[in-house]
Structure formats: C-alpha cells, structure tokens
Residue, then its C-alpha position, 0 to 999 in steps of 0.5 A: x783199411x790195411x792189415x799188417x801180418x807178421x809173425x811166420x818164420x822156420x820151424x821145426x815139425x812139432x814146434x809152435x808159431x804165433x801169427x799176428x795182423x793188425x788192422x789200421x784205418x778202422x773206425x766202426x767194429x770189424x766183423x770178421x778175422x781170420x787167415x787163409x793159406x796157400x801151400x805151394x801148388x794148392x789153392x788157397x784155403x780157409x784156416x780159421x775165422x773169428x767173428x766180432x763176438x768170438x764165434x770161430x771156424x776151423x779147417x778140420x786139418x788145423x783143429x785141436x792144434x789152432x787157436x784163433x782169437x782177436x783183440x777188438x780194441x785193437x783191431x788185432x787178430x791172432x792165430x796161434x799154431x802148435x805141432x806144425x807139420x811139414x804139410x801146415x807150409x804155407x803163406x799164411x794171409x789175414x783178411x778182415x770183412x768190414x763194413x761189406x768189403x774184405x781186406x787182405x794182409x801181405x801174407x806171411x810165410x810158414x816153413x816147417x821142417x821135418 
C-alpha cells in the first residue's frame, strides 16, 4: 500500500488550499482516511478523519474551515482548507488504516503567509 499527497504549497492568510492522497495496492475498502500535521516545533497532530461511510472528526482549530471528504472508487481522500492562517503551517500527512495496519503518505507542505 502506498499513499501519494499532493497539493500543499504557499498561501496567503485567508486563502484556500485543496490537499489531495491517493492510495494505490488497495484491494478490500480502506476503513479510515484522513492528515496529520506537524508544525515546526510541535508534536504531530490529528486534523481530520473520514471513515468508509463518511463519518468524519475534526481538531477544533480547523472546524468551520476544513473540509474532508474521500473517493472510495478511488481510494482517494481529500482535505479542503479555507481562511488558512499563519498557524495552519505545517506538513501535512495522510494516512489510510486498512486491513488493521496504518499507512502514511510523504507529507506534504503548508505555508501560509501573514
């Protein structure tokens, strides 16, 4: 299994990011998605998670300004961010638990300028 992240970059504060992970190798149905982040010089934190049937959890810092949803047919989970600020800089990573296990993505980078 492997998961492919894409979509961070530069912002500027109240601008809008989509992030994007693809998971490849996946036979059965992947039973949750979702990203962490880290910030530099913080642990790693849970931004949101989907599950198969479309239940999803958020970190309080990114409700009403995160959205996560996912493509089941193609194993594909998505995080869409909107009035980012300075303190959503972070890498962001995917992960999928299938089949018991969890798999991470490359992370991807966040940037958002003041």
């Amino acid at each position: 299994v492997q998961l492919q992240a894409s979509g961070g970059g530069l912002v500027q504060a109240g601008g809008s990011l989509r992030l994007s992970c693809a998971a490849s190798g996946i036979i059965f149905s992947i039973d949750v998605m979702g990203w962490y982040r880290r910030a530099p010089g913080k642990e790693r934190e849970l931004v949101a998670r989907i599950t198969s049937g479309g239940r999803t959890n958020y970190a309080d810092s990114g409700k009403g300004r995160f959205t996560i949803s996912r493509d089941n047919a193609r194993n594909t989970v998505y995080l869409q961010m909107n009035s980012l600020q300075p303190e959503d800089t972070a890498v962001y990573y995917c992960y999928a638990s299938y089949r018991g296990l969890n798999y991470w993505g490359q992370g991807t980078e966040v940037t958002v300028s003041s």
